[in-house]
C-alpha positions as CSV (number, residue, x, y, z in Angstrom):
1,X,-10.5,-16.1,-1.8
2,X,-10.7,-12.3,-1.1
3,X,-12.6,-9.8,-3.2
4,X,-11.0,-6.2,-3.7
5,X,-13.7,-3.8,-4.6
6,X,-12.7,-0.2,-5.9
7,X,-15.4,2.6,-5.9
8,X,-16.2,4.8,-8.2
9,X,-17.7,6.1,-11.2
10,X,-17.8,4.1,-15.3
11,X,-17.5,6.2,-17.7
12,X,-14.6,8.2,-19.3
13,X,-15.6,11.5,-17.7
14,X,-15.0,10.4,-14.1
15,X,-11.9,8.6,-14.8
16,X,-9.2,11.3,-13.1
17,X,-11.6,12.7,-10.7
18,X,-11.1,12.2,-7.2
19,X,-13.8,10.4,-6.4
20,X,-12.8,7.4,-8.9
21,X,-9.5,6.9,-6.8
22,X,-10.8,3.7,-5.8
23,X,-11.1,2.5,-9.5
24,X,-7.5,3.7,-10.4
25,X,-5.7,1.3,-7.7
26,X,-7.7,-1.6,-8.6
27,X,-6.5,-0.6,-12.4
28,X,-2.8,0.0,-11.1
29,X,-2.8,-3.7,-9.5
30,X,-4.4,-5.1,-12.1
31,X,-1.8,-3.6,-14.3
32,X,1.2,-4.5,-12.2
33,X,0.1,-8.1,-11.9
34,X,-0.8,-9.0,-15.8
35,X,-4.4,-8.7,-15.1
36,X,-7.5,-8.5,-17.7
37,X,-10.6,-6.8,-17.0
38,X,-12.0,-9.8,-19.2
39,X,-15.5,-10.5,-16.9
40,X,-18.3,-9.1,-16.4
41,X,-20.8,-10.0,-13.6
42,X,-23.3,-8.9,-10.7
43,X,-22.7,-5.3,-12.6
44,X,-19.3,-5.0,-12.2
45,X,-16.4,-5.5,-14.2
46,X,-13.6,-8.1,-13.2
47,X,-10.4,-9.0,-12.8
48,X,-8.8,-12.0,-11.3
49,X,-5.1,-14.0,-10.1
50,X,-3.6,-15.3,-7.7
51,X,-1.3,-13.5,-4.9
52,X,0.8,-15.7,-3.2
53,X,-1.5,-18.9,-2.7
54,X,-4.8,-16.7,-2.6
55,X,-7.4,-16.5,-5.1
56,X,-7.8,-12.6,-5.5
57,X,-11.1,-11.3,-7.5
58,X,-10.7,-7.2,-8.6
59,X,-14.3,-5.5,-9.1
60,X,-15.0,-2.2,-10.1
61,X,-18.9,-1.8,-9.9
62,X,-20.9,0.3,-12.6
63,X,-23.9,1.1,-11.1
64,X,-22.4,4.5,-10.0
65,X,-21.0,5.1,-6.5
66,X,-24.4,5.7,-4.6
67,X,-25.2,2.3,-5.6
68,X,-22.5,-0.1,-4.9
69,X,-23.9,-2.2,-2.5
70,X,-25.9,-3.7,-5.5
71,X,-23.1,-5.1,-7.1
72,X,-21.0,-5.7,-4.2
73,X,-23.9,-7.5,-2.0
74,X,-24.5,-10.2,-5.1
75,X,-20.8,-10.8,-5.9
76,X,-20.5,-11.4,-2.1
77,X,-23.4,-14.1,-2.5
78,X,-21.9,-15.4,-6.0
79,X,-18.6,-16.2,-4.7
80,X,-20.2,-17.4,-1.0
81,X,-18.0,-15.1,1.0
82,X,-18.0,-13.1,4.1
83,X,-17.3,-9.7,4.5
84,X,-14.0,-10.2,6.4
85,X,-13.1,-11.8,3.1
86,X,-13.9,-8.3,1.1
87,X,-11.6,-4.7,1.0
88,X,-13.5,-2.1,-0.4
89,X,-10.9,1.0,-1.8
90,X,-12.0,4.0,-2.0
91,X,-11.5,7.9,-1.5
92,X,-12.1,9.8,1.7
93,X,-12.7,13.7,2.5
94,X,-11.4,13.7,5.6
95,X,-8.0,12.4,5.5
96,X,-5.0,14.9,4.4
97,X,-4.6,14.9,0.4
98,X,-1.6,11.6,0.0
99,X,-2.8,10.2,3.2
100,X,-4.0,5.9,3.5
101,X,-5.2,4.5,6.2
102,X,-6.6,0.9,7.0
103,X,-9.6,-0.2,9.1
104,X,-10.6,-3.8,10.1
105,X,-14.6,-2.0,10.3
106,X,-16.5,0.8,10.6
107,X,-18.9,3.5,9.7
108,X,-19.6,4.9,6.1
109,X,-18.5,8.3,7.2
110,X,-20.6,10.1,4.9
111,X,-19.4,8.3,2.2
112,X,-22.3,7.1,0.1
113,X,-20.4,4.2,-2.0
114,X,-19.5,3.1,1.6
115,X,-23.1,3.4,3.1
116,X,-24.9,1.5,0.0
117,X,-22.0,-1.2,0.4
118,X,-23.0,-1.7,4.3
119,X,-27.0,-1.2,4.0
120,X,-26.6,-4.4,1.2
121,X,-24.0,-6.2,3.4
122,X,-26.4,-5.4,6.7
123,X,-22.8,-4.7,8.3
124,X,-20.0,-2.3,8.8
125,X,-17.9,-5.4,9.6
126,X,-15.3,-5.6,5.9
127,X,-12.1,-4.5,5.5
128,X,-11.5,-0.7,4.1
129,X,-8.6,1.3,2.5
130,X,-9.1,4.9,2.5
131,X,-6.8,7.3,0.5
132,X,-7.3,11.0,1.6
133,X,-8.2,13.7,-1.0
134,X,-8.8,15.9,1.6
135,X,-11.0,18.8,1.5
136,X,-11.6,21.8,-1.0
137,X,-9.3,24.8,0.5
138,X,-12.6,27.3,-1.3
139,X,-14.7,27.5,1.1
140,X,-17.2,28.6,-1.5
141,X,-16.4,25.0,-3.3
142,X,-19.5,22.1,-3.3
143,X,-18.2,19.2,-2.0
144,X,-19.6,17.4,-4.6
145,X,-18.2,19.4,-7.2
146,X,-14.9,18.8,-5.6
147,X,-14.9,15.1,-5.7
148,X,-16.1,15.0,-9.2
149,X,-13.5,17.5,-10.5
150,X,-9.8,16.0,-11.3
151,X,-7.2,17.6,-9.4
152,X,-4.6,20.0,-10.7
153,X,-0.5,19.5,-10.7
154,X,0.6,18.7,-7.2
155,X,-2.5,17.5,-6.1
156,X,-2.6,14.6,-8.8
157,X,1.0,14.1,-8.2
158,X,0.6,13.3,-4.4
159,X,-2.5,11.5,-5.4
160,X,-1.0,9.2,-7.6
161,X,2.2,8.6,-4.8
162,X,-0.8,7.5,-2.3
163,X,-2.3,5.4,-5.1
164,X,1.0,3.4,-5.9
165,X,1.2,3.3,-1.9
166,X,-2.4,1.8,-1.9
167,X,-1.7,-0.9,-4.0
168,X,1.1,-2.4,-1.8
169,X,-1.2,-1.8,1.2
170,X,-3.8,-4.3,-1.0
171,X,-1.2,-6.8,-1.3
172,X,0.4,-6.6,1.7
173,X,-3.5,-7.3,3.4
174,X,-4.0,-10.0,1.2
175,X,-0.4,-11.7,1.8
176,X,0.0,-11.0,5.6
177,X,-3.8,-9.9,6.9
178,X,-5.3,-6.9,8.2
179,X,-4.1,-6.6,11.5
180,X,-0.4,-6.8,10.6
181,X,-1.0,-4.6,7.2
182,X,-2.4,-2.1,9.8
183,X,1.1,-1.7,11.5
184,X,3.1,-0.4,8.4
185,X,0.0,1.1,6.4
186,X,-1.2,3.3,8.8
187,X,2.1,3.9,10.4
188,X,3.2,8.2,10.0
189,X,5.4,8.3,6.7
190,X,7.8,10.6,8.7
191,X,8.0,8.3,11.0
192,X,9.0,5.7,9.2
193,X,11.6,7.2,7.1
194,X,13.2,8.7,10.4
195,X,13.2,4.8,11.7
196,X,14.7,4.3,8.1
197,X,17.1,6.6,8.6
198,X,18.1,5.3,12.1
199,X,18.4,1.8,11.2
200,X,20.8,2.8,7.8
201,X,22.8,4.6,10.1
202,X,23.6,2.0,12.9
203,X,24.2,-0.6,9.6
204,X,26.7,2.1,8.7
205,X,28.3,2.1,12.2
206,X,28.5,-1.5,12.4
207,X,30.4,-1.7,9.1
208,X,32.5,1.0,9.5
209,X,33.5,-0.9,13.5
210,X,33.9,-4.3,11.5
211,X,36.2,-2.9,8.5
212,X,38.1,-0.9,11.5
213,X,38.5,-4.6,13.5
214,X,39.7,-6.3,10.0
215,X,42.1,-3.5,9.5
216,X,43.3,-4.2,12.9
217,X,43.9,-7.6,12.7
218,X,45.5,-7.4,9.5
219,X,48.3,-5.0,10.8
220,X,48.8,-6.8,13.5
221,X,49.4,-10.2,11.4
222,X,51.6,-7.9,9.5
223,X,53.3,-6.9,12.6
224,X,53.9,-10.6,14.0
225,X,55.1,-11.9,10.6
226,X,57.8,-9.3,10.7
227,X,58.7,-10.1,13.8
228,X,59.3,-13.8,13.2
229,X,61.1,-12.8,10.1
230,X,63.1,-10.2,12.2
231,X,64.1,-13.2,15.0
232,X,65.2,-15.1,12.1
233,X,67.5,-13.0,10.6
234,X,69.3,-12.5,14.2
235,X,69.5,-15.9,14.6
236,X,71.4,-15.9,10.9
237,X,73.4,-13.8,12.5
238,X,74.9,-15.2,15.7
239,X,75.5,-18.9,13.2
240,X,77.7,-17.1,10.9
């Protein structure tokens, strides 16, 4: 069984801010899979189905992000599970705005949800998704006041992308593990699409070289079947 917390904050008035990122992929799995926020236990609100042949719980605490490790330490002791067996989602300040990144462990980083999560675990040893909101560009801005303030046009656009891209990261942990998710998840987009690109245009190439071999071969059947007709009609020729 694995356990997918998102952090964030309940209430409608957090909903779209950055801080509730982690909230909104759970919602966007739970959506994409069928899902029904139908429980409610150890403070938290749940979710639950199967991926592939494991048992997958969603959570979304709601004792407000500084307190997560509440809820998250007694689901982890309802369900009898270890931390390797939880991935908390959530947002982080110091990734690039659209950025996701993977991590087997690790510190809280400053990030409160993260640090109330470990101090109940007593470990920094759990899986963690981290989808970059980046940091105000006003200097002048409170960083509080940044997370908890929704983001404008672009911004929310690139937000969503990386929260659609989040989602696949979630499943493809929970299908293939941590270690290989790491690989493609936290792999450079350009990267990858120039890979993409490579790999689309030696497919081309290799079509393109097999048509040219069938076309080939084709005209030169064509070319021996006229010649056996040819060598007939001349023998025609010399019986008559």
């Amino acid at each position: 069984m694995r356990l997918v917390v998102g952090l964030g904050n309940p209430g409608p008035q957090y909903e779209h801010t950055r801080h509730n990122v982690g909230f909104r992929v759970v919602d966007r799995l739970a959506r994409k899979k069928g899902w029904r926020w139908n429980e409610q236990r150890s403070r938290a609100m749940l979710a639950s189905g199967m991926i592939g042949n494991e048992k997958v719980v969603l959570a979304k605490p709601l004792t407000y992000m500084n307190l997560s490790g509440q809820s998250v330490g007694e689901l982890v002791r309802w369900y009898k599970i270890s931390p390797e067996d939880i991935l908390v989602v959530y947002d982080e300040l110091d990734l690039p705005l659209g950025t996701i990144r993977l991590r087997p462990k690790g510190s809280a980083g400053g990030h409160n949800g993260v640090e109330s999560i470990i101090a109940h675990l007593h470990t920094n040893e759990f899986p963690r998704l981290r989808v970059g909101i980046g940091r105000p560009t006003d200097s002048r801005m409170d960083t509080v006041n940044y997370v908890l303030s929704t983001p404008p046009g672009d911004d929310r656009i690139l937000l969503d992308t990386a929260e659609d891209r989040a989602v696949e990261a979630v499943e493809l942990v929970i299908q293939e593990g941590v270690g290989t998710a790491m690989n493609q998840v936290n792999a450079d987009p350009q990267a990858l699409r120039k890979a993409e690109e490579k790999r689309r245009r030696q497919q081309e190439r290799r079509e393109a070289k097999k048509n040219q071999e069938a076309a080939e071969t084709a005209r030169e059947t064509e070319e021996a079947k006229l010649g056996t007709q040819g060598e007939f009609f001349d023998e025609e020729s010399r019986i008559e």
